[in-house]
C-alpha positions as CSV (number, residue, x, y, z in Angstrom):
1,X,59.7,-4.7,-36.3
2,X,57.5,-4.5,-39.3
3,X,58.1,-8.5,-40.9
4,X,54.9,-9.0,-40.4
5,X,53.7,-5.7,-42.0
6,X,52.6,-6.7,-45.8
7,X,52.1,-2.8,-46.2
8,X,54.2,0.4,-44.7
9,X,53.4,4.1,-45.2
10,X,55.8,6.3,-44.1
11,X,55.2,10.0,-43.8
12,X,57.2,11.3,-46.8
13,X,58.2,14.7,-44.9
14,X,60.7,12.6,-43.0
15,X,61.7,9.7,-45.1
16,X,61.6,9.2,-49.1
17,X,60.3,5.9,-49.9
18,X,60.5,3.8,-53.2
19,X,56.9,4.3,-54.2
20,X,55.3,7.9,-53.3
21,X,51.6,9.0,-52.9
22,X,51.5,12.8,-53.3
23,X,49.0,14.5,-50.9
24,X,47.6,17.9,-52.5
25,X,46.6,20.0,-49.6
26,X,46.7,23.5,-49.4
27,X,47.5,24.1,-45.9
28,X,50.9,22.0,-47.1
29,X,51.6,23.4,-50.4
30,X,54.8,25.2,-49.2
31,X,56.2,22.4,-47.0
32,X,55.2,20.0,-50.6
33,X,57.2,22.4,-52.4
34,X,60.4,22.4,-50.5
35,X,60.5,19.0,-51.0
36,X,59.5,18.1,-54.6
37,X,62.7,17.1,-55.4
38,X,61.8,13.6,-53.3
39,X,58.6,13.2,-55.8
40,X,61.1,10.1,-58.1
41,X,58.5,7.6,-58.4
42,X,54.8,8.8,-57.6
43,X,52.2,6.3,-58.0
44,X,48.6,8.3,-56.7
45,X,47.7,11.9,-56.3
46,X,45.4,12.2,-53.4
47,X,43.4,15.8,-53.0
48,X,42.4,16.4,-50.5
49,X,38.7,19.1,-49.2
50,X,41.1,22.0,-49.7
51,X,42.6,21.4,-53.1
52,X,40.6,21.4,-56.1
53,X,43.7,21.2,-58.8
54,X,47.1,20.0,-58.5
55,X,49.7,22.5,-57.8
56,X,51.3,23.5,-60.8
57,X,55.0,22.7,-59.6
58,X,54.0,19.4,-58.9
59,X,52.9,18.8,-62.6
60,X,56.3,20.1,-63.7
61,X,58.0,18.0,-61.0
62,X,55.8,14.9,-62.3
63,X,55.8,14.8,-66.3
64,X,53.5,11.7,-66.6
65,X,51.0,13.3,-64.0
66,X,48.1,13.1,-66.2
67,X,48.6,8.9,-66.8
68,X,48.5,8.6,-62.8
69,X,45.4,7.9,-60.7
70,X,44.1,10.7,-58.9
71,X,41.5,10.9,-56.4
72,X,39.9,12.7,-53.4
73,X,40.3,11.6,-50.3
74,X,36.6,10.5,-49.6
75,X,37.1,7.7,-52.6
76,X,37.3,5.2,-50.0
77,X,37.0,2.0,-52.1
78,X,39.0,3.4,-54.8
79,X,41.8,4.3,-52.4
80,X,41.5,0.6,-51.2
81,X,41.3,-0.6,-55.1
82,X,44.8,0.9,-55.2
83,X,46.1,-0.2,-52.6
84,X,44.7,-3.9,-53.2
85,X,46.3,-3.7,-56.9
86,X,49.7,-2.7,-55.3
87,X,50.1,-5.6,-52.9
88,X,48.9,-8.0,-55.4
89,X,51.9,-6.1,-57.8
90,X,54.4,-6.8,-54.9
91,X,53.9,-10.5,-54.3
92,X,57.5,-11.8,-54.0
93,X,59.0,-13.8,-57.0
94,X,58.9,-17.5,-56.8
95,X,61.5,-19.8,-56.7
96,X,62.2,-23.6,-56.5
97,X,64.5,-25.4,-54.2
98,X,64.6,-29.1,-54.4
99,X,66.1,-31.1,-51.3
100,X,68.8,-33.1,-52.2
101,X,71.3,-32.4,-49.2
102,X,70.4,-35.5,-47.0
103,X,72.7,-38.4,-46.2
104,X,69.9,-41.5,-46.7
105,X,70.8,-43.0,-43.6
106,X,67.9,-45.1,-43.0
107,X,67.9,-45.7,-46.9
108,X,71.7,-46.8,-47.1
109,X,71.9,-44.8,-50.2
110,X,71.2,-41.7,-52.0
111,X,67.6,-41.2,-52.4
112,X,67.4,-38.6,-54.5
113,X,69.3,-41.0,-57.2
114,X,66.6,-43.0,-57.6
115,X,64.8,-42.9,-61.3
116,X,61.3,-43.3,-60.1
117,X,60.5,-41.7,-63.4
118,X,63.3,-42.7,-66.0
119,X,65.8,-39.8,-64.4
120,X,67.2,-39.5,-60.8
121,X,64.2,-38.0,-58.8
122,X,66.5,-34.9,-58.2
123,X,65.8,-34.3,-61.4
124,X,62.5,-34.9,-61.9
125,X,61.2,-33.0,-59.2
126,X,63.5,-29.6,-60.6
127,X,61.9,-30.5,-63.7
128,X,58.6,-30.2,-62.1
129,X,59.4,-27.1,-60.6
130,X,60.5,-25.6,-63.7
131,X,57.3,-24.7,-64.9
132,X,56.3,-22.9,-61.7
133,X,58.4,-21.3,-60.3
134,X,60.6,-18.1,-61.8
135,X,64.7,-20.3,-61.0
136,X,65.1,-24.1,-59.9
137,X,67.8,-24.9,-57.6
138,X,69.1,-28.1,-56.4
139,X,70.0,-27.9,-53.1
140,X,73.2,-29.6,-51.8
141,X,75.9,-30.5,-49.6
142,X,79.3,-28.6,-50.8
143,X,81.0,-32.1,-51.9
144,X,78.0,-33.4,-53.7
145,X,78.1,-30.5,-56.4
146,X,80.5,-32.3,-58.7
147,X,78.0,-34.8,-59.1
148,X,74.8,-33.1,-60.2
149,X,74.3,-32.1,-64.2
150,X,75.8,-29.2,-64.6
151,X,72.3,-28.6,-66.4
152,X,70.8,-27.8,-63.0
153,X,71.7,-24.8,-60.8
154,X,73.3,-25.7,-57.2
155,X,72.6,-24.1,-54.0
156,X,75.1,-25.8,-51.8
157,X,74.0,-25.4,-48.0
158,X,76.0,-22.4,-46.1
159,X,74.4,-23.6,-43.0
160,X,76.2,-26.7,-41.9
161,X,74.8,-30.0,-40.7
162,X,71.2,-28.6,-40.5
163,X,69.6,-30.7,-42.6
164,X,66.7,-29.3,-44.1
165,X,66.4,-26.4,-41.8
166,X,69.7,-25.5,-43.2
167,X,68.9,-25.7,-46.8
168,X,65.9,-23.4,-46.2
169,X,68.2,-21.0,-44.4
170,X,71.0,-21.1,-47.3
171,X,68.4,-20.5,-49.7
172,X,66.9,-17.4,-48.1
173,X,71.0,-16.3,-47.6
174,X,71.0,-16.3,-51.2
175,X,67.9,-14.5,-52.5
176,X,66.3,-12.9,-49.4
177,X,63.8,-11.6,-51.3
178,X,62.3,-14.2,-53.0
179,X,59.5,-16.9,-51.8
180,X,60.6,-20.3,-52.1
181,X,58.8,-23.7,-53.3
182,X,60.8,-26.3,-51.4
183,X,60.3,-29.8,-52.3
184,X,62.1,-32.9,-50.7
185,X,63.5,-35.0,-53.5
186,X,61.9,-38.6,-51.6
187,X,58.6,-37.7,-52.8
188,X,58.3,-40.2,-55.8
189,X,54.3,-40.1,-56.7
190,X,54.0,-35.8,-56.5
191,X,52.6,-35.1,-59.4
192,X,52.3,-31.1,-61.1
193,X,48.4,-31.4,-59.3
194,X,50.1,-30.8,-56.0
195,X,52.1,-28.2,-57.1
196,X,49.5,-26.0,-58.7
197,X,47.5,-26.5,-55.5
198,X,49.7,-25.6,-53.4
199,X,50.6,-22.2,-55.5
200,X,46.9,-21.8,-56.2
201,X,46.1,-21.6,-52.4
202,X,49.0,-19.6,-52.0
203,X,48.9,-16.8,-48.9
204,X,51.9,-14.5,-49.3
205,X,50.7,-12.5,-46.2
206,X,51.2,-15.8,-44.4
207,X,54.6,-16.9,-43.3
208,X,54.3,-19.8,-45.4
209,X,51.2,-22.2,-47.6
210,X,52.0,-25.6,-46.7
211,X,50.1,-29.1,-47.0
212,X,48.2,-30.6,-43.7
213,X,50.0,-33.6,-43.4
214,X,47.3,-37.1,-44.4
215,X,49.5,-39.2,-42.0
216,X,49.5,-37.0,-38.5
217,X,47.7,-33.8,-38.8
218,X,50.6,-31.9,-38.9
219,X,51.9,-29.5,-41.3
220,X,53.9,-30.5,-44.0
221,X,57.4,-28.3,-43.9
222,X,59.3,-30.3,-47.1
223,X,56.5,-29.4,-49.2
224,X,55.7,-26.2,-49.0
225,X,56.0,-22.1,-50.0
226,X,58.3,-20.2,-47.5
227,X,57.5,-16.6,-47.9
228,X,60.6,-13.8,-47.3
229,X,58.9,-13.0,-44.1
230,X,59.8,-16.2,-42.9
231,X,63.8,-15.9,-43.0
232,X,63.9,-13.5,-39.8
233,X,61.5,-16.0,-37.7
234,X,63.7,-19.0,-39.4
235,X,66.7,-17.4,-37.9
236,X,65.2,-16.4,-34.4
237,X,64.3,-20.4,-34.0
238,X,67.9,-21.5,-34.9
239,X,69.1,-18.8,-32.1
240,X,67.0,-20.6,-29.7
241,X,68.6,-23.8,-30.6
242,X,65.5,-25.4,-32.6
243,X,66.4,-26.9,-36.3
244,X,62.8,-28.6,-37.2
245,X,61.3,-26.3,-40.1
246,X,57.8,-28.3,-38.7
247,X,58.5,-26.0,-35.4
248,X,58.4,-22.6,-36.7
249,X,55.2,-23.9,-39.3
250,X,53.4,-24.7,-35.8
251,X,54.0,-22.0,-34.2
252,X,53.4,-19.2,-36.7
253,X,51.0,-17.9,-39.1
254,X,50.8,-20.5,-41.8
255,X,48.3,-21.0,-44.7
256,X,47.3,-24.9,-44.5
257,X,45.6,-26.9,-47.2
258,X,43.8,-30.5,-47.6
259,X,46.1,-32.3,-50.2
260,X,43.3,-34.1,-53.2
261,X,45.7,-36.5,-53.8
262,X,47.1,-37.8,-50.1
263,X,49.4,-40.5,-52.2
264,X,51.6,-37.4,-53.6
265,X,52.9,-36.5,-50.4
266,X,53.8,-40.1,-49.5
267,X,58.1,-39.4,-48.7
268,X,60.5,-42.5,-49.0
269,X,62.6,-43.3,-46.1
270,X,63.3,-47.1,-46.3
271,X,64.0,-49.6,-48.3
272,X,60.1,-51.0,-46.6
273,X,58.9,-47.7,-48.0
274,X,60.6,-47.9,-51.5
275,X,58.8,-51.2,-51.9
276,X,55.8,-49.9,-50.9
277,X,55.7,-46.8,-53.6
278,X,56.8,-49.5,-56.5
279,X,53.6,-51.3,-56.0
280,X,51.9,-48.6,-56.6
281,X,53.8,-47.1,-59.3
282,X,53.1,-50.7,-60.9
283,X,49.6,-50.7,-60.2
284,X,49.5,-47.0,-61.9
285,X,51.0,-48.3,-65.1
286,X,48.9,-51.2,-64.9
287,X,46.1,-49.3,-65.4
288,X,46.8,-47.1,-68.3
């Protein structure tokens, strides 16, 4: 009901909530007083045209009352500064999740083995990642953990034979609560530009921020933030039978951006393709 909500007030005479505003009106000083036990973690006194001072059992209920922001209800913008400052506060932790999981069919072997940059790319992209996001993870079939440096955390996939839909999913199982940077490992040319882009254009209202794809228009799901709000929506596809991460990004509220560089989001399916990117990669070193 309220995933889409980046904000809930609750009326604290029925529920107590984590963070409390503390409404000083006269008319409700006895029904305030019944329940100042509730008052754990008060973050704004509001007065409102009938209260000039704050009652004195709330000061003795709230020790640190004098450090908190108070205000009168007609402080509009100030009430809205608050607020603003609160949601910018709560903007969910970020981690990385690096796509390693895949089979390489159309390759004929591992892609993310390949040392594009003098270490398996698996490697290079949680490297990356390291220096945005709060915890790297590489994630994994269950039989492929053995394999990875035990220097890199594993997220093996808890939703089967998904593909990347299911790493997402197995990911969000884990830390439901945390926004997560996931990067497919067959991107050999992304560079940290991309990355801060991306997190610099970051909507956490949004369900995710993702690249427009250069090559069709479309949004780019293996390279992109998925907020917490998007595990419910991620799970109400899968009930409907749909497993293309590119499905829910069309059909929800996503934050899309231009890449600068298009060449970073070039992916590597084919041995045609891994050809392709080594020219490149020779004409870049050529160059320097």
């Amino acid at each position: 009901m309220f995933n889409e909500a980046d904000l809930i007030l609750v009326n604290g005479n029925h529920n107590e909530a984590v963070k409390q505003i503390v409404v000083i009106d006269k008319v409700k000083e006895a029904s305030l007083q019944k329940r100042i036990s509730q008052l754990t973690n008060v973050q704004l006194i509001l007065l409102t045209n009938s209260a000039n001072e704050i009652f004195e059992f709330v000061k003795e209920a709230i020790p640190n009352w004098q450090q908190l922001p108070i205000l009168s209800l007609h402080e509009t913008n100030d009430i809205i500064s608050f607020f603003e400052k609160q949601m910018e506060k709560s903007v969910p932790a970020l981690n990385g999740l690096v796509l390693a999981g895949g089979k390489s069919v159309r390759m004929g072997y591992d892609k993310s083995s390949i040392a594009w940059h003098g270490k398996e790319q698996r490697y290079y992209i949680a490297d990356l990642l390291k220096n945005f996001c709060n915890d790297v993870f590489i994630s994994c079939r269950a039989e492929q953990q053995d394999e990875i440096d035990t220097n890199y955390k594993t997220l093996p996939d808890t939703f089967i034979d998904l593909g990347p839909y299911g790493a997402i999913l197995s990911a969000f199982r884990e830390k439901p609560g945390t926004a997560w940077l996931v990067v497919a490992s067959d991107l050999p040319l992304l560079d940290p530009n991309a990355l801060q882009l991306l997190i610099e254009h970051r909507n956490s209202s949004a369900v995710a921020t993702t690249f427009e794809s250069p090559y069709d228009g479309l949004p780019e799901p293996l390279i992109t933030i998925w907020e917490p709000k998007a595990y419910p929506i991620l799970l109400s596809f899968l009930s409907q039978g749909y497993t293309c991460p590119r499905k829910v990004l069309r059909n929800n509220d996503v934050h899309i951006i231009k890449a600068k560089n298009e060449d970073a989001l070039m992916n590597v399916n084919t041995p045609e393709e891994l050809e392709k990117v080594k020219n490149i990669l020779l004409q870049k070193s050529a160059a320097i």
